[in-house]
DRENFILUM-756377 format. One line per 8 residues: number of its first residue (from 0); their letters; for each residue x, y, z of N, C-alpha, C, CB. Coordinates in nm, 4 decimals. Glycine has a CB too. Layout:
# DRENFILUM-756377
NUM	A	X,Y,Z,X,Y,Z,X,Y,Z,X,Y,Z; ...
This chain:
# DRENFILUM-756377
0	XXXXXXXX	2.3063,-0.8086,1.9153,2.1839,-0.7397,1.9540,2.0648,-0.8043,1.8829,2.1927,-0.5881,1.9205; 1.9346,-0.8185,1.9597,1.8146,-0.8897,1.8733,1.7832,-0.7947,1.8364,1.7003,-0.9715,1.9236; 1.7076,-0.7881,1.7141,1.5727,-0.7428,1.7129,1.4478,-0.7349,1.7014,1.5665,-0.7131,1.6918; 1.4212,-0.6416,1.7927,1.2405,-0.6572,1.7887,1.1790,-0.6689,1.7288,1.1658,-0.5980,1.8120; 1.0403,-0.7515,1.7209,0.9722,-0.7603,1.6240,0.8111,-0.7341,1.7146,1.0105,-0.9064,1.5385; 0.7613,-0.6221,1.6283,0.5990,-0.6214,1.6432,0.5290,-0.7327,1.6033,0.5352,-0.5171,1.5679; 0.3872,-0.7488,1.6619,0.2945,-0.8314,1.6312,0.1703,-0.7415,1.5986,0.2772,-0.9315,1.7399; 0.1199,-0.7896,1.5113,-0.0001,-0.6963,1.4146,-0.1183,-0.8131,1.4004,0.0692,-0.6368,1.2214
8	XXXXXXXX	-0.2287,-0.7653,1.4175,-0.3429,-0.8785,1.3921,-0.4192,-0.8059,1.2973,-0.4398,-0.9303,1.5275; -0.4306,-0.8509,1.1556,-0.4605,-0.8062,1.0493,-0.6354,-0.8378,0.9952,-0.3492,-0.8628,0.9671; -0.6965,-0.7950,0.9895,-0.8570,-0.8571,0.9586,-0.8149,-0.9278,0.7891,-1.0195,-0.6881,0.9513; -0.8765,-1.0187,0.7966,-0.8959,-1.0761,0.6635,-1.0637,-1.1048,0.6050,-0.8136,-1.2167,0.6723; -1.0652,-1.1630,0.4946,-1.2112,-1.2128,0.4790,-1.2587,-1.3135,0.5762,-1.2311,-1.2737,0.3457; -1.1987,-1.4312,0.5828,-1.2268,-1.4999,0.7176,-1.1594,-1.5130,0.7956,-1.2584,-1.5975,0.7230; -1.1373,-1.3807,0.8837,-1.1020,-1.4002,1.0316,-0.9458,-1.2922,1.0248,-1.0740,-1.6055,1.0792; -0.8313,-1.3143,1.1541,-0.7373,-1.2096,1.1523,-0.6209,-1.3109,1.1047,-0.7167,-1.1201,1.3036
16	XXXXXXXX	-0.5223,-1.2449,1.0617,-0.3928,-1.3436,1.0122,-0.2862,-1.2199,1.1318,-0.3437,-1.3454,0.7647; -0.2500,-1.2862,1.1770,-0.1070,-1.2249,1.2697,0.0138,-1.2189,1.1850,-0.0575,-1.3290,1.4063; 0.0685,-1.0639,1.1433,0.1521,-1.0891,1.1076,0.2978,-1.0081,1.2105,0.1191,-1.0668,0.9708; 0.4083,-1.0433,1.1466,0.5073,-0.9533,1.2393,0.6429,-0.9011,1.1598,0.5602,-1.0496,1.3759; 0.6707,-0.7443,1.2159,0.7968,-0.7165,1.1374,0.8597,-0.6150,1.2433,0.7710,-0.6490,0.9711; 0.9549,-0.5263,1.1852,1.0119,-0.4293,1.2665,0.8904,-0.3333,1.3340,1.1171,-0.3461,1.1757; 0.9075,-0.2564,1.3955,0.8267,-0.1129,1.4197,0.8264,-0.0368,1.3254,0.8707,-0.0281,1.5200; 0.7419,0.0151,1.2146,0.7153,0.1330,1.1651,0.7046,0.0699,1.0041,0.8349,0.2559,1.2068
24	XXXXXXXX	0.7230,-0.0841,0.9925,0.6914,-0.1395,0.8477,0.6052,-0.1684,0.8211,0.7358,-0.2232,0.8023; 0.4800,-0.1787,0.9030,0.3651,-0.2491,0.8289,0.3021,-0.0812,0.8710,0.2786,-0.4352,0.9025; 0.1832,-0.1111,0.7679,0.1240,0.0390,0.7511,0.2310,0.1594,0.7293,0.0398,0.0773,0.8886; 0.3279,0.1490,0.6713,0.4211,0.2500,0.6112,0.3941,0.2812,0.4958,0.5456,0.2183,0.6065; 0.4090,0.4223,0.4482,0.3773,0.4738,0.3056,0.5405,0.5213,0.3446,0.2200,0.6058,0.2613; 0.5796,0.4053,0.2501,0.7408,0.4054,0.2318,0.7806,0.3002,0.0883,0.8221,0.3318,0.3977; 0.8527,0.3440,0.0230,0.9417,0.2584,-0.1165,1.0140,0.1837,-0.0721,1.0360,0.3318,-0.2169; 1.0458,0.1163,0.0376,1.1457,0.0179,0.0439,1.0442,-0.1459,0.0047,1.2288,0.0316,0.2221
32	XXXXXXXX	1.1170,-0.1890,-0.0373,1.0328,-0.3245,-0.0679,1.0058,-0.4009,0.0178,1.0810,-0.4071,-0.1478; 0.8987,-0.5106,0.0364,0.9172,-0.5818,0.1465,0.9418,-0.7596,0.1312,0.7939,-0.5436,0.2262; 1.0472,-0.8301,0.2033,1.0321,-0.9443,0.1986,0.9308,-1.0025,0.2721,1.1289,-0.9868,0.2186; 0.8262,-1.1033,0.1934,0.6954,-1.1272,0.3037,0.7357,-1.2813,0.3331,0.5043,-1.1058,0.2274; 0.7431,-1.3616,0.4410,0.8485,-1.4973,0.4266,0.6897,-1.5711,0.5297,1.0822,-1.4846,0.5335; 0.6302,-1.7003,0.4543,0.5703,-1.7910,0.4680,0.6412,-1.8952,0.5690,0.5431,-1.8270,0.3475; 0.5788,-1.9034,0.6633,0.6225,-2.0568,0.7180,0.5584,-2.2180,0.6697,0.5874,-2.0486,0.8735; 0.6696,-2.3005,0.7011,0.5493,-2.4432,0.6300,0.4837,-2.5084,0.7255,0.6230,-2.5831,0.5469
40	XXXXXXXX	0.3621,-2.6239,0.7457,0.3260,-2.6525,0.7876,0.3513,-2.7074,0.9731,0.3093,-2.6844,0.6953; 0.2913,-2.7137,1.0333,0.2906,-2.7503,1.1809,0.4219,-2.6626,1.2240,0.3039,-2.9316,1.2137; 0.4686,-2.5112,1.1565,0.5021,-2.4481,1.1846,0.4523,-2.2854,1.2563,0.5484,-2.4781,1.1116; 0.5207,-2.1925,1.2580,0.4823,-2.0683,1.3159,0.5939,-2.0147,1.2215,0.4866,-2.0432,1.4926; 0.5416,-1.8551,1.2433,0.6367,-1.7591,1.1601,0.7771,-1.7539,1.2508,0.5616,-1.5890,1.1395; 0.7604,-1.7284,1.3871,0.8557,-1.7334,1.4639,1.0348,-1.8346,1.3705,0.7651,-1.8135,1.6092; 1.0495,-1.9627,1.3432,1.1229,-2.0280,1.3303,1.1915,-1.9689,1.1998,1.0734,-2.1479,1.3422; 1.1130,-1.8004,1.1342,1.2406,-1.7644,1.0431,1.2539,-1.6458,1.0918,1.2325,-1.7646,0.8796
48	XXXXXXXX	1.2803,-1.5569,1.1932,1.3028,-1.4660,1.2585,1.4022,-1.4375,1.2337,1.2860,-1.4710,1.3580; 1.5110,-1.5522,1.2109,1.6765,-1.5386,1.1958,1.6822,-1.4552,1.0487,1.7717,-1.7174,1.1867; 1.5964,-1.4655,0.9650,1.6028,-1.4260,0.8225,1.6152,-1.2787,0.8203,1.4779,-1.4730,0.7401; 1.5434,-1.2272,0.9470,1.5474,-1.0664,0.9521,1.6779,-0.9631,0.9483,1.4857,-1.0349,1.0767; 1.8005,-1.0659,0.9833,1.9334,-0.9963,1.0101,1.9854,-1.0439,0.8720,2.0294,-1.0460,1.1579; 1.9970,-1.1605,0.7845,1.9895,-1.1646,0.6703,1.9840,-1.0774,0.5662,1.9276,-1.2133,0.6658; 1.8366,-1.0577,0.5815,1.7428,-0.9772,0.4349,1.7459,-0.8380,0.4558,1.5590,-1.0155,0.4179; 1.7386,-0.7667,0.5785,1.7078,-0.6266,0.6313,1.8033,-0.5364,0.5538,1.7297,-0.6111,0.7973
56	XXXXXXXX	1.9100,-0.5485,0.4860,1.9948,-0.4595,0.4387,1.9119,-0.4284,0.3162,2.1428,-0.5091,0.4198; 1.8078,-0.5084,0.2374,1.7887,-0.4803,0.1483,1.6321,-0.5039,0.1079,1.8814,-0.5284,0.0913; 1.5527,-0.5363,0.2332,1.3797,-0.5489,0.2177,1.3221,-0.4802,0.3786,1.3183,-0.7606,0.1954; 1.1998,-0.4586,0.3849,1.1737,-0.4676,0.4934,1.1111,-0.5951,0.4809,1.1115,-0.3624,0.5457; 1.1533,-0.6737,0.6028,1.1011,-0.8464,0.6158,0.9387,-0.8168,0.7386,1.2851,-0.9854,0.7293; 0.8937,-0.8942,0.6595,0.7660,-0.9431,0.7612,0.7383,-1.1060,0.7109,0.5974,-0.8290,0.7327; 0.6852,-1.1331,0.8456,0.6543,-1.2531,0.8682,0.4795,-1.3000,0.8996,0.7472,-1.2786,0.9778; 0.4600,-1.3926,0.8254,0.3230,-1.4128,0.8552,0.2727,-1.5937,0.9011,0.2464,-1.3544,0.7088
64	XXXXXXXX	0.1726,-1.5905,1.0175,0.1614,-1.6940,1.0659,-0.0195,-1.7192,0.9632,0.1837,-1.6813,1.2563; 0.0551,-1.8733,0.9203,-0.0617,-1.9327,0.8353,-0.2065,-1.9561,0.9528,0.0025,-2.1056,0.7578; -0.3457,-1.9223,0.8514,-0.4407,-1.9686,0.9934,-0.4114,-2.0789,1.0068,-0.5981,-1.9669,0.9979; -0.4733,-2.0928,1.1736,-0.4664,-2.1830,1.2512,-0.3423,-2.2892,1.3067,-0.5483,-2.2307,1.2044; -0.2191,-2.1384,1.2889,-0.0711,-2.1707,1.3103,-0.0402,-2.0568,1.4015,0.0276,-2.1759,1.1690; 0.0274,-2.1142,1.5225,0.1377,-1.9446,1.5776,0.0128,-1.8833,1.6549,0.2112,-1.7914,1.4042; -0.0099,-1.7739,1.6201,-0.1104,-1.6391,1.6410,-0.2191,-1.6210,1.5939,-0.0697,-1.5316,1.6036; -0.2107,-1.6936,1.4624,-0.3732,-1.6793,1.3986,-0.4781,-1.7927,1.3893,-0.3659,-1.6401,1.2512
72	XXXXXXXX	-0.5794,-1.7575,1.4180,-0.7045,-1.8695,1.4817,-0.7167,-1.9293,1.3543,-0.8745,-1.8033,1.5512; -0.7263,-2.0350,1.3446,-0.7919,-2.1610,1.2452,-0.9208,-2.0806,1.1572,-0.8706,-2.3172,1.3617; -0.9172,-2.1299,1.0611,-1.0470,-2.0884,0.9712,-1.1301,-2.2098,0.9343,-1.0032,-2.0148,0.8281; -1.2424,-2.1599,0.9091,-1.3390,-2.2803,0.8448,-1.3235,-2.3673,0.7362,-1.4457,-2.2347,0.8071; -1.2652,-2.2822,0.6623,-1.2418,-2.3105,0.5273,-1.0885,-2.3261,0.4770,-1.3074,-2.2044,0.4547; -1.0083,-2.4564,0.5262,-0.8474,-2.4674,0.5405,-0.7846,-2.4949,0.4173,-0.8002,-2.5794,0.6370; -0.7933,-2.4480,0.3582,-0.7374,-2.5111,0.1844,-0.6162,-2.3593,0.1478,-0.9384,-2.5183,0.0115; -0.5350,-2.4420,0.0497,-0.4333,-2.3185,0.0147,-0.5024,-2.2736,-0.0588,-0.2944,-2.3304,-0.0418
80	XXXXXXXX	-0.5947,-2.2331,-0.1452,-0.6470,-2.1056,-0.2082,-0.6794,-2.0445,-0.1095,-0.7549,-2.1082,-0.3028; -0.7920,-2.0552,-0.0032,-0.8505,-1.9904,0.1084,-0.6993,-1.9455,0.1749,-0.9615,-2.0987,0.2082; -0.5918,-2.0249,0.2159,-0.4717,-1.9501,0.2725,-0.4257,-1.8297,0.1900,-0.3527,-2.0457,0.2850; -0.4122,-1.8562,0.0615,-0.3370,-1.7487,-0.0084,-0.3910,-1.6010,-0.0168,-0.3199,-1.7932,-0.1421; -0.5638,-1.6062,-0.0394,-0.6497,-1.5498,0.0080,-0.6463,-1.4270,0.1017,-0.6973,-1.6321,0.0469; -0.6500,-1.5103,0.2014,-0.6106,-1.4536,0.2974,-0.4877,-1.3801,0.3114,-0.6182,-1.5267,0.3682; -0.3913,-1.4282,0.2865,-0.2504,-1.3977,0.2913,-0.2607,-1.1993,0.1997,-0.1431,-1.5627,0.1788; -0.3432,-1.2601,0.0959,-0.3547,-1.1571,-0.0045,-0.4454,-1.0479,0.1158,-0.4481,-1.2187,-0.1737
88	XXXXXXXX	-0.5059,-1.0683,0.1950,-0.5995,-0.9805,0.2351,-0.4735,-0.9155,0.2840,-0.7307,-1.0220,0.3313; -0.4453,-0.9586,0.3726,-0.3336,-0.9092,0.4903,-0.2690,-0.7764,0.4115,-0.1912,-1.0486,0.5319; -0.1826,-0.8504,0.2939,-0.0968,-0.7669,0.2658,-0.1179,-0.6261,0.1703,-0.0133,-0.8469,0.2209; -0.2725,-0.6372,0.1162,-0.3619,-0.5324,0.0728,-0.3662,-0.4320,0.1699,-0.4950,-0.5789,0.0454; -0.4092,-0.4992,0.3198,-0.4205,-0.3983,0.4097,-0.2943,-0.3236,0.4755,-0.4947,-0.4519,0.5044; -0.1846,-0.4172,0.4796,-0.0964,-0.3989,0.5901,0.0435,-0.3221,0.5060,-0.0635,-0.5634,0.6737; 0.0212,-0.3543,0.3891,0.1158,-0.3232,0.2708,0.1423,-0.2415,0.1911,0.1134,-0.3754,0.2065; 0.0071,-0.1592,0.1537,-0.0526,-0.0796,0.0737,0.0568,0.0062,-0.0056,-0.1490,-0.0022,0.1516
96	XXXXXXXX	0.0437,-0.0375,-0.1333,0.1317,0.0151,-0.2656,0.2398,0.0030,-0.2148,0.1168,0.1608,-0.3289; 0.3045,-0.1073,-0.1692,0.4280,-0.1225,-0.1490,0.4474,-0.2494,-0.2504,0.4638,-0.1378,0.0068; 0.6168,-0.2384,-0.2953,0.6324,-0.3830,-0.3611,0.6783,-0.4804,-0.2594,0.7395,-0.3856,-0.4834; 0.6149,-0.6251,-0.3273,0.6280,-0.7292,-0.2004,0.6680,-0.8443,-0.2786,0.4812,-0.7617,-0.1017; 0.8016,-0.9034,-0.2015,0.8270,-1.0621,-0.2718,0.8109,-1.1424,-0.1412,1.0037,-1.0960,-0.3557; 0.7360,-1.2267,-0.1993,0.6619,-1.3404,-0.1314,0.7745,-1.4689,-0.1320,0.5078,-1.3799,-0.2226; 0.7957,-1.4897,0.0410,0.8732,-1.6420,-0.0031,0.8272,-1.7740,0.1164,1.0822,-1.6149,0.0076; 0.8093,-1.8695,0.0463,0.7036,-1.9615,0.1463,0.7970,-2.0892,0.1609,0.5264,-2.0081,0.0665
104	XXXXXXXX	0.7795,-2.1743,0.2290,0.8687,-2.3263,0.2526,0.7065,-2.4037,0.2864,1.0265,-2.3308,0.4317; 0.7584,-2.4913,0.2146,0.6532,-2.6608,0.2119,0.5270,-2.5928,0.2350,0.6834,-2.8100,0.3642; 0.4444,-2.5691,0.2700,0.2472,-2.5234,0.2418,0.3212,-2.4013,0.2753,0.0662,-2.5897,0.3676; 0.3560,-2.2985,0.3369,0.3887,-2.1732,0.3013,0.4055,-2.1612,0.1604,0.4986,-2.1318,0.3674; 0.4941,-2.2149,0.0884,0.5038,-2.2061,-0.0955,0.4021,-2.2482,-0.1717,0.6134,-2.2916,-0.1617; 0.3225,-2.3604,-0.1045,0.1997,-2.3605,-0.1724,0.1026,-2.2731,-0.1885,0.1478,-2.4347,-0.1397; 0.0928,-2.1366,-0.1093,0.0463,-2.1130,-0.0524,0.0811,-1.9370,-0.1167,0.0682,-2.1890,0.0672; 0.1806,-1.9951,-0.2009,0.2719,-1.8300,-0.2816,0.2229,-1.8808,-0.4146,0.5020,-1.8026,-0.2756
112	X	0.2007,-1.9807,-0.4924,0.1521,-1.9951,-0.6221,-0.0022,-1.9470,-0.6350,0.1705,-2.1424,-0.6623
């Protein structure tokens, strides 16, 4: 069986970051932790989707597409501080007092320091 995954368009300081998880995890006032999983470059979040049947026994997983990757429009300002930034906006909004482990591959990980 797959499962579904929502798509969420999140406001940031510059511009929206698309992120995606189950139904009812993002904007949850819930204690389960969340795995937040980075994609790397000339990628999309899509290509770790598989991670969700993985990790789900023990995080709620969301996935986030870097700007100007996947779903979310390019920004002016393309540098990994400005990504992480951002990343940070997202999960201020979308996350709120939840605990979150961050995991990124090649500029996704740059992008977690």
């Amino acid at each position: 069986m797959q499962t579904v995954i929502d798509i969420h368009q999140v406001q940031t300081r510059d511009g929206a970051l698309c992120l995606y998880a189950k139904s009812g995890v993002l904007l949850a006032d819930v204690t389960r932790p969340v795995l937040l999983m980075i994609h790397g470059a000339l990628r999309d979040a899509s290509v770790l989707f598989d991670w969700i049947q993985l990790c789900d026994s023990e995080f709620d997983v969301v996935f986030v597409d870097l700007p100007g990757h996947g779903r979310s429009p390019a920004i002016a300002n393309a540098t990994i501080e400005s990504f992480a930034e951002n990343i940070g906006d997202a999960v201020t909004v979308a996350l709120v007092n939840r605990a979150v482990v961050v995991v990124g591959e090649s500029l996704g990980g740059l992008a977690v320091c």
